[in-house]
C-alpha positions as CSV (number, residue, x, y, z in Angstrom):
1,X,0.0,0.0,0.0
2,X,1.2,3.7,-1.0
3,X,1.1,6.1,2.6
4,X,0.4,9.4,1.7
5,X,0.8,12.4,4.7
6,X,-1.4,15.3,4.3
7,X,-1.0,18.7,6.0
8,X,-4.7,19.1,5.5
9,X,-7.9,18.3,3.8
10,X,-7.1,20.6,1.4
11,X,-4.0,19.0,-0.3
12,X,-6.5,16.2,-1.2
13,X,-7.9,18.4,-3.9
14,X,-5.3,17.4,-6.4
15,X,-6.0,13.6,-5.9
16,X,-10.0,13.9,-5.6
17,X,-11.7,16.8,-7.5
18,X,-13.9,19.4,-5.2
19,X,-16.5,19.6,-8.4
20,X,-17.7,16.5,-10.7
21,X,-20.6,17.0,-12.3
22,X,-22.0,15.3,-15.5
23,X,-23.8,16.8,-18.5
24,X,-27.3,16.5,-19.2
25,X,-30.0,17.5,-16.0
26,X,-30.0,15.6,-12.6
27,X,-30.0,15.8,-9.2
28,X,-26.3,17.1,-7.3
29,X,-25.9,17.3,-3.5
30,X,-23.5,19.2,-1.9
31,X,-21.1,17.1,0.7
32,X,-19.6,18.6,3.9
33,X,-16.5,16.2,4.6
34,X,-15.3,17.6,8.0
35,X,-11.8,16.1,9.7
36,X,-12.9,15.8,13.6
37,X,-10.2,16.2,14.8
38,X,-9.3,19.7,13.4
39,X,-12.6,20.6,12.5
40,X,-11.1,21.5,8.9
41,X,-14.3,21.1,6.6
42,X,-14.4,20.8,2.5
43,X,-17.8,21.3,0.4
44,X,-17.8,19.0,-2.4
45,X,-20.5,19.1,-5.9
46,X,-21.3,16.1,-6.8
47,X,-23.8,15.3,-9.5
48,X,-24.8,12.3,-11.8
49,X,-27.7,11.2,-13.8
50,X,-26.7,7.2,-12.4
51,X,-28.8,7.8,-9.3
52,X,-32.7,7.8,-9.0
53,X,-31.9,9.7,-5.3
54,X,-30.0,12.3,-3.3
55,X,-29.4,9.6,-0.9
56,X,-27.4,7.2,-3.5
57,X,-25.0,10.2,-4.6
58,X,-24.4,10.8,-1.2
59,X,-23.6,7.2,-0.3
60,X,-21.7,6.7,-4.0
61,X,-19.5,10.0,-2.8
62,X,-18.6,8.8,0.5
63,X,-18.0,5.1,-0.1
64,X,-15.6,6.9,-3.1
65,X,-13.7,8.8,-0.8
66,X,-13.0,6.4,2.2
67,X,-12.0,3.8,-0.5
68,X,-9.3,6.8,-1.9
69,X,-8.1,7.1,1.5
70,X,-7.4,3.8,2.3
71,X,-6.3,2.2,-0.7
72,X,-3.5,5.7,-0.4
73,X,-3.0,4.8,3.4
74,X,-3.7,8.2,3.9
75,X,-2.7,10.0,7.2
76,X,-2.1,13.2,9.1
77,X,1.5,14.8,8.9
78,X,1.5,15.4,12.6
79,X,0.5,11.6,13.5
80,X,-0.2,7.7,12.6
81,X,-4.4,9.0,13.1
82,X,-5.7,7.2,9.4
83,X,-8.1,10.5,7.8
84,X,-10.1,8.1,6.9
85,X,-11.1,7.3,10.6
86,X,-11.6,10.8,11.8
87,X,-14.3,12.0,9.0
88,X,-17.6,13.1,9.3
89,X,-19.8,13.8,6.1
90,X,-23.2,15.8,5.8
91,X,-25.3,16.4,3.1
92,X,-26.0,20.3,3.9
93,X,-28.2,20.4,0.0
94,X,-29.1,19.9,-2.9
95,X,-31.5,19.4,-6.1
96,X,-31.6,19.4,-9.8
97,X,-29.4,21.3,-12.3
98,X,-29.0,21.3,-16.1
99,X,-25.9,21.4,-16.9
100,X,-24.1,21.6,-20.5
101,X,-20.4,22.8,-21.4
102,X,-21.7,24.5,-24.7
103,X,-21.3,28.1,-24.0
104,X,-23.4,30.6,-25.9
């Protein structure tokens, strides 16, 4: 397994995108993931025309990111805590959005 330290939430950006959306019109949910230990938050868009519910993006997202932080043995700089053990997600909205990458 590849260990990965991180400073932070954020220098997970690079590795798993804040915004993935596809194109057509669906429903998207925002996702809180929030490191309980710091208290560091990041708001992720996720969106997909795969689910019939909020509920299953939600689940989908967070399965997703767990799985990207263990399979990288991911963990804070300052100790051996696994990030994937001290997060919290919340789904703080969403709802349904067309979306298209023509522009006018």
């Amino acid at each position: 397994m590849v260990s990965k330290k991180v400073n932070s939430l954020e220098d997970l950006y690079s590795e798993f995108p804040r915004v993935k959306i596809e194109e057509g019109v669906f429903k998207y949910i925002f996702i809180e993931a929030t490191n309980t230990a710091t208290g560091e938050s990041l708001l992720f868009l996720r969106g997909s025309g795969n689910h019939e519910y909020h509920k299953e993006i939600f689940q989908d997202f967070v399965s997703k990111f767990e799985n990207h932080l263990n399979v990288r043995g991911v963990t804070l700089s300052n100790s051996e805590t696994k990030l994937k053990d001290i997060m919290k997600f919340k789904c703080p909205g969403g709802g349904r959005i067309e979306h298209s990458r023509k522009t006018s």
